[in-house]
mmCIF file of the N, C-alpha and C atoms, coordinates in Angstrom:
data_MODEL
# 
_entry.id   MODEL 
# 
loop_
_atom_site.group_PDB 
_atom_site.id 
_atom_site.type_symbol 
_atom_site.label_atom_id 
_atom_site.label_alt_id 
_atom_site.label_comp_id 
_atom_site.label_asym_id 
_atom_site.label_entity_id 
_atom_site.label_seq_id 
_atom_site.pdbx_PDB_ins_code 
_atom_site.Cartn_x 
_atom_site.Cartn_y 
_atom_site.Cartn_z 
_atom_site.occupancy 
_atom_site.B_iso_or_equiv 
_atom_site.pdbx_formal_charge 
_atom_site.auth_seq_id 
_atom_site.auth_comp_id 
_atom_site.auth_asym_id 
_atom_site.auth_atom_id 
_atom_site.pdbx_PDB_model_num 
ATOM 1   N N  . UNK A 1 1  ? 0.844  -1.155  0.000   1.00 0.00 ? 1  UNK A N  1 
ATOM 2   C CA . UNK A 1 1  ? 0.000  0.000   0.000   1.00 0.00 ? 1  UNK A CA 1 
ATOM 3   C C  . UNK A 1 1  ? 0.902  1.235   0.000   1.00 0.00 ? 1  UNK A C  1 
ATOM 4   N N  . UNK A 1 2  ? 0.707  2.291   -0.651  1.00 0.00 ? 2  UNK A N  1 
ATOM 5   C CA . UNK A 1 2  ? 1.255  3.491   -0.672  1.00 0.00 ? 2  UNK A CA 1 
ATOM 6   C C  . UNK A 1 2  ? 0.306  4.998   -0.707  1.00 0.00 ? 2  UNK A C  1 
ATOM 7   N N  . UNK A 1 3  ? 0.987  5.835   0.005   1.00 0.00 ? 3  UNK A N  1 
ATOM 8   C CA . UNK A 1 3  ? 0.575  6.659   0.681   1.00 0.00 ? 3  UNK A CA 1 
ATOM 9   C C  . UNK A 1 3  ? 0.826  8.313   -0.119  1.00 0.00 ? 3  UNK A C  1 
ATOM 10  N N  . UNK A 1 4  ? 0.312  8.784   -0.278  1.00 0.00 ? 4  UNK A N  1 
ATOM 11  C CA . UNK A 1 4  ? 0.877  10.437  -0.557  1.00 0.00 ? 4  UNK A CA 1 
ATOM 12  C C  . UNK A 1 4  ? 0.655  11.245  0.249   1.00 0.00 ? 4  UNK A C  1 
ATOM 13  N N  . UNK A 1 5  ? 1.764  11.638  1.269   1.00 0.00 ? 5  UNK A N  1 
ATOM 14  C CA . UNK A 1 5  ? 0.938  12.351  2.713   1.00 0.00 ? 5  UNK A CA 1 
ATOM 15  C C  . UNK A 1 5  ? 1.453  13.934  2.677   1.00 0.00 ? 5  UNK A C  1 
ATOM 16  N N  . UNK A 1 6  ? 0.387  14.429  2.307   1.00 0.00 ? 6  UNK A N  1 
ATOM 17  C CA . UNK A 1 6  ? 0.382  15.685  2.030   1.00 0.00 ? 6  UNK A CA 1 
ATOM 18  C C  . UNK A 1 6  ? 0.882  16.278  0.952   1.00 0.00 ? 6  UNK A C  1 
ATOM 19  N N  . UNK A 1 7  ? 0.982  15.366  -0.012  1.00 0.00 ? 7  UNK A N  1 
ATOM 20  C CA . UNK A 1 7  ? 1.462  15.397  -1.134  1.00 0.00 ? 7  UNK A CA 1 
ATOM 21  C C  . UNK A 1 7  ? 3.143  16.348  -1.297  1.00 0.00 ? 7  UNK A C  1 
ATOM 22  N N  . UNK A 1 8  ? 3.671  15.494  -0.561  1.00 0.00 ? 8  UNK A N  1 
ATOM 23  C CA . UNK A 1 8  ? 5.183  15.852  0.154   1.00 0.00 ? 8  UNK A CA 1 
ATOM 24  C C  . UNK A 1 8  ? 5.767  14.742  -0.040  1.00 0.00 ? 8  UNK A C  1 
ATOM 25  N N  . UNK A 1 9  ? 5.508  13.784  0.364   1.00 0.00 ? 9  UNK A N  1 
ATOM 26  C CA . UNK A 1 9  ? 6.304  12.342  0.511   1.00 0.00 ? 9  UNK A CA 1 
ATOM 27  C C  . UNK A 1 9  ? 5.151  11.306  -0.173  1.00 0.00 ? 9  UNK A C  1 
ATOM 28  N N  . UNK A 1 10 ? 5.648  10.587  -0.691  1.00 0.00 ? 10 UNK A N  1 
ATOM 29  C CA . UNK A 1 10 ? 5.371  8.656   -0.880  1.00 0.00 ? 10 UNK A CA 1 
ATOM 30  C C  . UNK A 1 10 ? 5.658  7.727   0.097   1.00 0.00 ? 10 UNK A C  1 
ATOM 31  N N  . UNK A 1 11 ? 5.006  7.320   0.667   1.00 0.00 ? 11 UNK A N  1 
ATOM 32  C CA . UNK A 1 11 ? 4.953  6.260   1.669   1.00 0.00 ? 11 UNK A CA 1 
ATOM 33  C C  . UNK A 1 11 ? 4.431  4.895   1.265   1.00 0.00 ? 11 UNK A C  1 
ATOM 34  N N  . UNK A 1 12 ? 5.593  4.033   1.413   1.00 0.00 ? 12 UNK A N  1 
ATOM 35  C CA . UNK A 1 12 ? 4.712  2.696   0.897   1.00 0.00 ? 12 UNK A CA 1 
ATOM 36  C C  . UNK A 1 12 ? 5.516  1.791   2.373   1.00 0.00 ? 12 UNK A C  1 
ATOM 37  N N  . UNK A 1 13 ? 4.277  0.573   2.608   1.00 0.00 ? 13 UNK A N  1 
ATOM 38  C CA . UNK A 1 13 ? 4.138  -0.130  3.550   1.00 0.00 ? 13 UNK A CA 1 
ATOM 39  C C  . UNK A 1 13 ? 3.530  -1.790  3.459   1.00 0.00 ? 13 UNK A C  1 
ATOM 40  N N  . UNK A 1 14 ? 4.628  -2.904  3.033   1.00 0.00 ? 14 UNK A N  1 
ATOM 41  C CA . UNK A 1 14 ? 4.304  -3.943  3.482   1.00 0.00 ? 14 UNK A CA 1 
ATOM 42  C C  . UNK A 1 14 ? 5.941  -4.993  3.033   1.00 0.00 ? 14 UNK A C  1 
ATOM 43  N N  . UNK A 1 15 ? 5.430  -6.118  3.354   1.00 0.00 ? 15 UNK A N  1 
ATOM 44  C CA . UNK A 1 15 ? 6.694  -6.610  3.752   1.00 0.00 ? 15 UNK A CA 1 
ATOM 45  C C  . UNK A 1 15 ? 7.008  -7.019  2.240   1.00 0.00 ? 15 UNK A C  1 
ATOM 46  N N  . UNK A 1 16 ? 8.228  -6.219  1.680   1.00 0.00 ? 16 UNK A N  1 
ATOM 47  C CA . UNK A 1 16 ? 8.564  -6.355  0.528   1.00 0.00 ? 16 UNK A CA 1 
ATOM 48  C C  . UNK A 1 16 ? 9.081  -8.190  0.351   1.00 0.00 ? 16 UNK A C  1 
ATOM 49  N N  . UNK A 1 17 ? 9.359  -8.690  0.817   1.00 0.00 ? 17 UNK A N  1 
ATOM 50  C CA . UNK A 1 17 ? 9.608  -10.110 0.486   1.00 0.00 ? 17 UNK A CA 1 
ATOM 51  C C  . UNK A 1 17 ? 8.719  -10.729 -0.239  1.00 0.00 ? 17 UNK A C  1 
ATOM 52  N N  . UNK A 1 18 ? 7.113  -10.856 0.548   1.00 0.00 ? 18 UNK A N  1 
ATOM 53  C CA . UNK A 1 18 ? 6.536  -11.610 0.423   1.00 0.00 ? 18 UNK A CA 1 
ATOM 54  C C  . UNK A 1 18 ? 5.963  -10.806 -1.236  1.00 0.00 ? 18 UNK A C  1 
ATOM 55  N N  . UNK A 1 19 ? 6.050  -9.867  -1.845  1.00 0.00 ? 19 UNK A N  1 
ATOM 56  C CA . UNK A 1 19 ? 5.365  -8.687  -2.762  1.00 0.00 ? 19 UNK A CA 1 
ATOM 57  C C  . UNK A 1 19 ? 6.548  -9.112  -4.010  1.00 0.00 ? 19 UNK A C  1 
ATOM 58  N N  . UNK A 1 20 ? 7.662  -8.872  -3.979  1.00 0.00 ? 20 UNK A N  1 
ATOM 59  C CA . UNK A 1 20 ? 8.607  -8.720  -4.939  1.00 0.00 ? 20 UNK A CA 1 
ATOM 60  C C  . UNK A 1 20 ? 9.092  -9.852  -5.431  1.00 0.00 ? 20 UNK A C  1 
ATOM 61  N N  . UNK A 1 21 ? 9.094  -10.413 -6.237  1.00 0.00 ? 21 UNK A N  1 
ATOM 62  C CA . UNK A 1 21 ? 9.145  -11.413 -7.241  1.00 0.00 ? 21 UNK A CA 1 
ATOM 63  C C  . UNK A 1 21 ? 9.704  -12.359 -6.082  1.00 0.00 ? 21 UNK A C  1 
ATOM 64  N N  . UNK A 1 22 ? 8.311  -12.731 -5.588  1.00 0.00 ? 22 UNK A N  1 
ATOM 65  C CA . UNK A 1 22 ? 8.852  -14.014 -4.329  1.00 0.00 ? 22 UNK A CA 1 
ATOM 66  C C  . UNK A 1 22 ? 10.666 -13.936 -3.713  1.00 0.00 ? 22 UNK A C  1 
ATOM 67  N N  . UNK A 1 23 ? 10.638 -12.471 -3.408  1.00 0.00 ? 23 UNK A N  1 
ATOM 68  C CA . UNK A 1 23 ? 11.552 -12.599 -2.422  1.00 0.00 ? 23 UNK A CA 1 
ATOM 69  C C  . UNK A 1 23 ? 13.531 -12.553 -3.042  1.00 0.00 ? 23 UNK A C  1 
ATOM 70  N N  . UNK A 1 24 ? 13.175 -12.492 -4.553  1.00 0.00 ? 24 UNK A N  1 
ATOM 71  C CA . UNK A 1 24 ? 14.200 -12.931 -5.489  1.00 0.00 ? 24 UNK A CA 1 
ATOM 72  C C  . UNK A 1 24 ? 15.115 -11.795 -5.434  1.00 0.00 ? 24 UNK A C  1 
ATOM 73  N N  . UNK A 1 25 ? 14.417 -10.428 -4.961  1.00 0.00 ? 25 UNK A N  1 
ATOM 74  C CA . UNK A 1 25 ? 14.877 -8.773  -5.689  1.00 0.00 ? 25 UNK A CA 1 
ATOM 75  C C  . UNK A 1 25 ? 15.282 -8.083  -3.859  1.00 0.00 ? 25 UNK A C  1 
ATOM 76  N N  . UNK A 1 26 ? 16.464 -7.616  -3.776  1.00 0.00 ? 26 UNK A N  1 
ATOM 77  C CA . UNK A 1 26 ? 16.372 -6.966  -2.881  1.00 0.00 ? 26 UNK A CA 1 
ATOM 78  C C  . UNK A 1 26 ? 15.954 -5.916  -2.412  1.00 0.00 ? 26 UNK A C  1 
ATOM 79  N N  . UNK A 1 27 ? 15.853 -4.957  -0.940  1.00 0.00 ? 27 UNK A N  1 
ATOM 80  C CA . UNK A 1 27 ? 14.975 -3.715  -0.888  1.00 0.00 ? 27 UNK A CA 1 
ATOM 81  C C  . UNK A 1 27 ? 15.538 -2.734  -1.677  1.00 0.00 ? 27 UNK A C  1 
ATOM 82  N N  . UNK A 1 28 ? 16.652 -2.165  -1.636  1.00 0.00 ? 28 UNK A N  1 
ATOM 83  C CA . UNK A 1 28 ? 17.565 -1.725  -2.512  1.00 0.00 ? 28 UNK A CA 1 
ATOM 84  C C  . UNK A 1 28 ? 16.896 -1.795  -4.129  1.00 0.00 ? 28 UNK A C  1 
ATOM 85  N N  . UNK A 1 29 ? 17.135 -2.920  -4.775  1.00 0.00 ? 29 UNK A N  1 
ATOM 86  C CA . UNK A 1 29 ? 16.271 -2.707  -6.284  1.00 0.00 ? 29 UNK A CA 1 
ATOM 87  C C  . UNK A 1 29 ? 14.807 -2.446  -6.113  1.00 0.00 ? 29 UNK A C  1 
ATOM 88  N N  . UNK A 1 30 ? 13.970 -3.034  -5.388  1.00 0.00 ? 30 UNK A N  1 
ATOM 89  C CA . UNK A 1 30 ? 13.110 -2.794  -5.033  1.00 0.00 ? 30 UNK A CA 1 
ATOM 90  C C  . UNK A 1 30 ? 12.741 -1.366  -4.861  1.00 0.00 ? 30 UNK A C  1 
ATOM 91  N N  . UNK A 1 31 ? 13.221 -0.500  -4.051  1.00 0.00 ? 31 UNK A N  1 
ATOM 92  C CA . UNK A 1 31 ? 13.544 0.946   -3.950  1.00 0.00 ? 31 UNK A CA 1 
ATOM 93  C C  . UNK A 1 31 ? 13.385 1.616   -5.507  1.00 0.00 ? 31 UNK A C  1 
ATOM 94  N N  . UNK A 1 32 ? 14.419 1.098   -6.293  1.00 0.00 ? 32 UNK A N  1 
ATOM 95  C CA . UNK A 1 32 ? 14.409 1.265   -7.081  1.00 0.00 ? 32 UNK A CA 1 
ATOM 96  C C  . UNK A 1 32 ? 13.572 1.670   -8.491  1.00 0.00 ? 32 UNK A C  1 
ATOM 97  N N  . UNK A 1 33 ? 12.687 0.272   -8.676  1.00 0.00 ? 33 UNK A N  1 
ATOM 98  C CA . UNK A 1 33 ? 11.902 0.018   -9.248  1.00 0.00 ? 33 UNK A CA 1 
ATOM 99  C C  . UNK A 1 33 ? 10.841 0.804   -8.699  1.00 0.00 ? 33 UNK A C  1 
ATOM 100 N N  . UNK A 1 34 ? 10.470 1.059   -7.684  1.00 0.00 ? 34 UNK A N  1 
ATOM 101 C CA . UNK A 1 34 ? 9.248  1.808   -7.376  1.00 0.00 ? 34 UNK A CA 1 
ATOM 102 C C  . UNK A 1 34 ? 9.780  3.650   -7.558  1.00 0.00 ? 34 UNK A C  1 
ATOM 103 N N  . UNK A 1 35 ? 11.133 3.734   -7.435  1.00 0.00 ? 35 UNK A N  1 
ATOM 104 C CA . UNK A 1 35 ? 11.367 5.055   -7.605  1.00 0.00 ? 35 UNK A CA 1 
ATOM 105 C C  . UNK A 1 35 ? 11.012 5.437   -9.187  1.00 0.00 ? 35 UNK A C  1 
ATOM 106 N N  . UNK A 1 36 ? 11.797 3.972   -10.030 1.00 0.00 ? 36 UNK A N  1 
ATOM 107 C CA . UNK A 1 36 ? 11.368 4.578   -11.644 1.00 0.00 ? 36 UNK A CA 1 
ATOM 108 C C  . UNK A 1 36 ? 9.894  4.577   -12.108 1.00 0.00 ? 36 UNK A C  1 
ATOM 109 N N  . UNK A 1 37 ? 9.123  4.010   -11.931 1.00 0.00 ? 37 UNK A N  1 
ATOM 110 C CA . UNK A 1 37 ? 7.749  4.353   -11.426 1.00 0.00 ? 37 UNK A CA 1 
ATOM 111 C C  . UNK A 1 37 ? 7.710  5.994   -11.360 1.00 0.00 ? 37 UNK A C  1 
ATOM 112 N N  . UNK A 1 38 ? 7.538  6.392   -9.681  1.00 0.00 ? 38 UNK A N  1 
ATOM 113 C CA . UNK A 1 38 ? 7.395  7.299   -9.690  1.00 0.00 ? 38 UNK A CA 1 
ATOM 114 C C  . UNK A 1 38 ? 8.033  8.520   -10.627 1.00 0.00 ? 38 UNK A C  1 
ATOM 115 N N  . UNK A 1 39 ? 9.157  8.340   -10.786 1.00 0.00 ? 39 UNK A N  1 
ATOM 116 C CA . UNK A 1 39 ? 9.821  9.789   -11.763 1.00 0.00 ? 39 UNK A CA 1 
ATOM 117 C C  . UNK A 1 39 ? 9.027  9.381   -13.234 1.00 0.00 ? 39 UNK A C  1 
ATOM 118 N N  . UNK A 1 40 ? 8.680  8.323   -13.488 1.00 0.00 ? 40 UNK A N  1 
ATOM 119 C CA . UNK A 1 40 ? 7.929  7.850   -14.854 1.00 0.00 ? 40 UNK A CA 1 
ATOM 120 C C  . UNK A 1 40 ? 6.687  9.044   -14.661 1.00 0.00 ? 40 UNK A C  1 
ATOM 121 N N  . UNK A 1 41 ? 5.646  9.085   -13.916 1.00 0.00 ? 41 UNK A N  1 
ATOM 122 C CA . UNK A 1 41 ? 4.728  9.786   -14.078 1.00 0.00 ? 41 UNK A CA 1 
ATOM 123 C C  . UNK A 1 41 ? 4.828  11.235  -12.846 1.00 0.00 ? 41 UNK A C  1 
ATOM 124 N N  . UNK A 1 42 ? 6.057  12.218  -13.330 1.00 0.00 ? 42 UNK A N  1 
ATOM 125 C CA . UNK A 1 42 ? 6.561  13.348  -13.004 1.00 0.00 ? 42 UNK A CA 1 
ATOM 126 C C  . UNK A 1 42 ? 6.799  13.323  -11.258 1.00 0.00 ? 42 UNK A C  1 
ATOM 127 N N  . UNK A 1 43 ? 6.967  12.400  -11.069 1.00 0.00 ? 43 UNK A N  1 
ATOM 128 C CA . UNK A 1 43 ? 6.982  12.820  -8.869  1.00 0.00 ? 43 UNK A CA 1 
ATOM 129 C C  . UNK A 1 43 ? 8.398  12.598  -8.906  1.00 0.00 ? 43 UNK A C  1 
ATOM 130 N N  . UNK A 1 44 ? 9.486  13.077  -9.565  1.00 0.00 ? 44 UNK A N  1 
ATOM 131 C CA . UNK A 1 44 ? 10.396 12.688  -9.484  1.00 0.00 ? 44 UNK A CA 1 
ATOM 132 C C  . UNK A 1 44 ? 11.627 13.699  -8.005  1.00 0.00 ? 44 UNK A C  1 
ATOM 133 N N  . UNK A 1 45 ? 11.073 14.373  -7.896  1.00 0.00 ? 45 UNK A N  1 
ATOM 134 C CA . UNK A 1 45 ? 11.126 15.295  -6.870  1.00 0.00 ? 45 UNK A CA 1 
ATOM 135 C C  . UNK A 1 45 ? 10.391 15.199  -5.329  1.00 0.00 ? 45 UNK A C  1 
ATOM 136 N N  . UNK A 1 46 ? 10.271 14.031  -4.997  1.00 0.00 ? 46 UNK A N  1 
ATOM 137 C CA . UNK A 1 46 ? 8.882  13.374  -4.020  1.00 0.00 ? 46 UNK A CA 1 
ATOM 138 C C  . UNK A 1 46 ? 9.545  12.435  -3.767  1.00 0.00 ? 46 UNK A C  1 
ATOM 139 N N  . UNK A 1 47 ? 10.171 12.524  -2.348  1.00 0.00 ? 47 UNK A N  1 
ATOM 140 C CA . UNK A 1 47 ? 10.777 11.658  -1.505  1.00 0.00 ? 47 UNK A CA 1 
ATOM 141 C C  . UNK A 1 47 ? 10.129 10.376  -1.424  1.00 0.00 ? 47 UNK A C  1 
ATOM 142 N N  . UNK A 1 48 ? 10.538 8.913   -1.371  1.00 0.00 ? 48 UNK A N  1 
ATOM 143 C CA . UNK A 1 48 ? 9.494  8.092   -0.759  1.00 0.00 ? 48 UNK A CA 1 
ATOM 144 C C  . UNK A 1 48 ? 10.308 7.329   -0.129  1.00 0.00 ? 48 UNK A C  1 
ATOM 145 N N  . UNK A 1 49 ? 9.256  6.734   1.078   1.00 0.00 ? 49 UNK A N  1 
ATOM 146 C CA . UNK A 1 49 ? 10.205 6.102   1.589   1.00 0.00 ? 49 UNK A CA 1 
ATOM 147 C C  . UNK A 1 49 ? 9.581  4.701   1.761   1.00 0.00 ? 49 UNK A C  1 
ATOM 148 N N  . UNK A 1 50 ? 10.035 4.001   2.118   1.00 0.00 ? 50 UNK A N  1 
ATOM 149 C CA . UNK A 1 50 ? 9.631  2.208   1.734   1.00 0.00 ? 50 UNK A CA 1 
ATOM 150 C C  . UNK A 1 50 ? 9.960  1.808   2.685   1.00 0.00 ? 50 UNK A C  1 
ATOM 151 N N  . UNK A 1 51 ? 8.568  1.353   3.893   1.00 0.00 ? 51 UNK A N  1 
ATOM 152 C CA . UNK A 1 51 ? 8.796  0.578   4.672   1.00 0.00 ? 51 UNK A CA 1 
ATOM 153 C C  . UNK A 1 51 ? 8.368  -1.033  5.181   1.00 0.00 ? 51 UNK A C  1 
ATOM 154 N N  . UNK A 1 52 ? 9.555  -2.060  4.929   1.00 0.00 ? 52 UNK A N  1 
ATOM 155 C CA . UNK A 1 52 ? 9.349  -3.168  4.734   1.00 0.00 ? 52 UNK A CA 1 
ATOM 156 C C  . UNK A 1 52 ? 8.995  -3.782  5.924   1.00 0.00 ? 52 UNK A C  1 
ATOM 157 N N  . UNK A 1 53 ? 9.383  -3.587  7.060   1.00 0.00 ? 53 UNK A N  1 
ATOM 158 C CA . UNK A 1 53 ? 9.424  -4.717  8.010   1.00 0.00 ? 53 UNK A CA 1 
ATOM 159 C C  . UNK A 1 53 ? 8.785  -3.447  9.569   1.00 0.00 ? 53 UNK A C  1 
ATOM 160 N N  . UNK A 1 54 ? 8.303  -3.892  10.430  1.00 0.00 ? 54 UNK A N  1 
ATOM 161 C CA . UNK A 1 54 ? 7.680  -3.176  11.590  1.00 0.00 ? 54 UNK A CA 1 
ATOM 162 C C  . UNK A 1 54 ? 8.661  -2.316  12.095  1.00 0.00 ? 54 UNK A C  1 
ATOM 163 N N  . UNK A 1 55 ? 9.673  -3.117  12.524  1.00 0.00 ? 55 UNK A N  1 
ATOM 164 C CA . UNK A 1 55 ? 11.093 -2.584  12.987  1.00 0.00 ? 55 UNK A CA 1 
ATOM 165 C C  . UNK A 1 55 ? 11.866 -1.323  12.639  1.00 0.00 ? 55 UNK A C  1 
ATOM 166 N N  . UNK A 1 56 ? 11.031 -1.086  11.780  1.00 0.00 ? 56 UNK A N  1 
ATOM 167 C CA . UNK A 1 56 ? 11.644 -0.031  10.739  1.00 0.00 ? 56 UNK A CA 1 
ATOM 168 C C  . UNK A 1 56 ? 10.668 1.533   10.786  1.00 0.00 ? 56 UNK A C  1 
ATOM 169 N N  . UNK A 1 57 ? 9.593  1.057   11.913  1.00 0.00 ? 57 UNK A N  1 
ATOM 170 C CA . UNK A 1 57 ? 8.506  1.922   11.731  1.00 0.00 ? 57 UNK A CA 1 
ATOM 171 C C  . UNK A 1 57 ? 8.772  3.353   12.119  1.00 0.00 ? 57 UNK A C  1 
ATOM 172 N N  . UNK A 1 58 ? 9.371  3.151   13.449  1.00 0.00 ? 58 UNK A N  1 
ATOM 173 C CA . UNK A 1 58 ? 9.629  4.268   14.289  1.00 0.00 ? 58 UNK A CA 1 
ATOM 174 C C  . UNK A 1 58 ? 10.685 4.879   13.788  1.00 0.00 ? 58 UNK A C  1 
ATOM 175 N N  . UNK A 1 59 ? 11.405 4.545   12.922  1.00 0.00 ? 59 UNK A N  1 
ATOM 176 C CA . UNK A 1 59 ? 12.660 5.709   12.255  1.00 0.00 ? 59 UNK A CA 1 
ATOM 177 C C  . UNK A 1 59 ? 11.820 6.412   11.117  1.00 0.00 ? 59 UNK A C  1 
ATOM 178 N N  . UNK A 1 60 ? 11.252 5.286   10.381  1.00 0.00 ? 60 UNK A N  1 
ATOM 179 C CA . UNK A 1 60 ? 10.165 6.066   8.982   1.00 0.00 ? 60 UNK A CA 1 
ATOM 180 C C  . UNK A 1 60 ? 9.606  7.165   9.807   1.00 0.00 ? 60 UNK A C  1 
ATOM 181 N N  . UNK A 1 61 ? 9.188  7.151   10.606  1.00 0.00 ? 61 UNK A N  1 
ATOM 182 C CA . UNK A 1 61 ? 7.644  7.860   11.364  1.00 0.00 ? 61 UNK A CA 1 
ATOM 183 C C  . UNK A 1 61 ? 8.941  9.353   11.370  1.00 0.00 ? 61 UNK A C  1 
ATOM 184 N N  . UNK A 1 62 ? 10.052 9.157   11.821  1.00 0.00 ? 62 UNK A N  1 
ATOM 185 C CA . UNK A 1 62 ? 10.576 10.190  12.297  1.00 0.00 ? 62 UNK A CA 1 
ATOM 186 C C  . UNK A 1 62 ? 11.091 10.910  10.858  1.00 0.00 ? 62 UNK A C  1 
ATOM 187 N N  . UNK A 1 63 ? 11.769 10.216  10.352  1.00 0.00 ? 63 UNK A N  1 
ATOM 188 C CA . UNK A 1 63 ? 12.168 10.918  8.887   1.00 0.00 ? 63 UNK A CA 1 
ATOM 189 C C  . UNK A 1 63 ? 10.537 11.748  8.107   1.00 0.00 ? 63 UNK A C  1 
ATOM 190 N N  . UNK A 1 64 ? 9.770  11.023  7.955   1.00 0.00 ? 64 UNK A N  1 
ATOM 191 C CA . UNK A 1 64 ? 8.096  11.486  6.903   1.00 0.00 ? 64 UNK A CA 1 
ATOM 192 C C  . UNK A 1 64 ? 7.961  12.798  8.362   1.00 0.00 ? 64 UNK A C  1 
ATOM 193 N N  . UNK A 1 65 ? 8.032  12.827  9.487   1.00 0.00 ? 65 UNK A N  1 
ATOM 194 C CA . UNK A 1 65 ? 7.563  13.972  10.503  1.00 0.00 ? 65 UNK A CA 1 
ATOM 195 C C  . UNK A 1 65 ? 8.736  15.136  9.640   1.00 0.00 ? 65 UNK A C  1 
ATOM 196 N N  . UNK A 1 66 ? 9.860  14.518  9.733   1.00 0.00 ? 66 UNK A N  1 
ATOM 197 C CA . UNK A 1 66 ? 10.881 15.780  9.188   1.00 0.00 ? 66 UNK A CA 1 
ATOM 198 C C  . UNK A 1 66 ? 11.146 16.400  7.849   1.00 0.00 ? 66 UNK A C  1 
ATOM 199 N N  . UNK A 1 67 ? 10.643 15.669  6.812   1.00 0.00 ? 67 UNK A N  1 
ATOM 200 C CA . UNK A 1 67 ? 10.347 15.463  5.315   1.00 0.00 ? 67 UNK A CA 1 
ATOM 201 C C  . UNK A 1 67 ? 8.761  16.840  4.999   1.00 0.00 ? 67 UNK A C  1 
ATOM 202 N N  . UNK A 1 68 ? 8.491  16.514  6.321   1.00 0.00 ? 68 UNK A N  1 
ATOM 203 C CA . UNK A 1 68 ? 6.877  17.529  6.584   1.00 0.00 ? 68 UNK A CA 1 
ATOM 204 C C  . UNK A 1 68 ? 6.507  18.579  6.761   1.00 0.00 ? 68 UNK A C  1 
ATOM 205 N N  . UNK A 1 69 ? 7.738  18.829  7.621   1.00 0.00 ? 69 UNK A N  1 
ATOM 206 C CA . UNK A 1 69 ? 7.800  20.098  8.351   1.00 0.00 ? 69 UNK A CA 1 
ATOM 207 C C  . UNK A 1 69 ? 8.706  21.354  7.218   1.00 0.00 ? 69 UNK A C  1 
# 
C-alpha cells in the first residue's frame, strides 16, 4: 500500500519479500523500481520512503515527521 501524505512524501508499507518477485529482488532494487515508477509519471522530486518490516517503523515515522515540516 502506498501513501501520498500531504502530497510531500510517498509512503509505501508492506513486507517487501513476500510482494517482490517471491523474495528474489532486494529492498535496494526494489527501492528502485518503485522510484522509476514514480519519476515515470513526473513525482520525481517526491521523496518516498519504503517501509518493509515493523522494525523499521519508528525511524520512517521520524524521517516522513521531518520530510513535513
Amino acid at each position: 500500500m502506498i501513501f501520498f501524505i500531504k502530497k510531500k512524501v510517498f509512503v509505501e508499507y508492506h513486507p517487501i519479500v513476500s510482494y517482490y518477485e517471491n523474495g528474489k529482488k532486494s529492498v535496494k532494487e526494489y527501492y528502485n523500481y518503485k522510484r522509476d515508477i514514480l519519476n515515470k509519471y513526473g513525482y520525481s522530486k517526491y521523496p518516498l520512503i519504503i517501509i518493509e518490516n515493523l522494525k523499521k517503523v519508528d525511524s520512517a515515522i521520524e524521517k516522513i515527521k521531518s520530510l513535513l515540516t
